[in-house]
C-alpha angles and dihedrals in degrees: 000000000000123000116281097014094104083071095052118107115251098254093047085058086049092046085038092056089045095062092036091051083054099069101255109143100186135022140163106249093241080077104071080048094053094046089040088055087050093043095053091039091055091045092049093042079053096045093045094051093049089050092049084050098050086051098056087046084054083232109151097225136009124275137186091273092054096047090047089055090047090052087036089046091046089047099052079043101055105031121056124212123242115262117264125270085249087068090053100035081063095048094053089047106112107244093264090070092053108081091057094053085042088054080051095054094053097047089054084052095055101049090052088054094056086046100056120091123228108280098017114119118245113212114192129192124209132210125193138192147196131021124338102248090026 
């Protein structure tokens, strides 16, 4: 062990042979803290949002269940999905093609127009195609 890590908290040696496992030679020290802040606000964020979830269930205390929906709801949360094929089918169509995806596009637009309530936001996406300039 190196000098001073038998002082070192537990999770600090875990966080220490992480960084280590992945292949980092060197660090400054700040940088297990850094990792070990992220580590216990991510476990508590976890933690709060199975308990949230228990409650809702009126379950008296968390269970596994509850624990997995919170990880699975963090995950959908922090990572986006590629677009669909669709989005990149209409990015590869020559310019003549265009038009016609853009007057689909409009039609959808217009439907969702006639479909949203006073007061109710309308987000639009927009897809182009073509050559910038075309």
């Amino acid at each position: 062990m190196a000098e001073g890590e038998e002082d070192l908290p537990r999770d600090a040696k875990i966080m220490k042979s992480l960084i280590k496992s992945m292949g980092v030679e060197e660090h400054e020290p700040r940088v297990v803290h850094q990792f070990l802040e992220l580590w216990y606000r991510y476990a508590v964020d976890v933690l709060t949002d199975a308990h949230v979830y228990s409650e809702h269930a009126g379950k008296a205390s968390i269970d596994c269940d509850d624990v997995k929906l919170a990880i699975q709801s963090k995950v959908n949360f922090s990572f986006s999905q590629p677009p669909p094929r669709e989005v990149f089918l209409a990015f590869s169509l020559p310019p003549s093609k265009c038009l016609r995806v853009h007057m689909i596009e409009i039609s959808i637009a217009m439907i969702s127009l006639s479909k949203v309530g006073k007061g109710m936001p309308l987000f639009l996406k927009r897809l182009t195609c073509g050559h910038l300039g075309s």
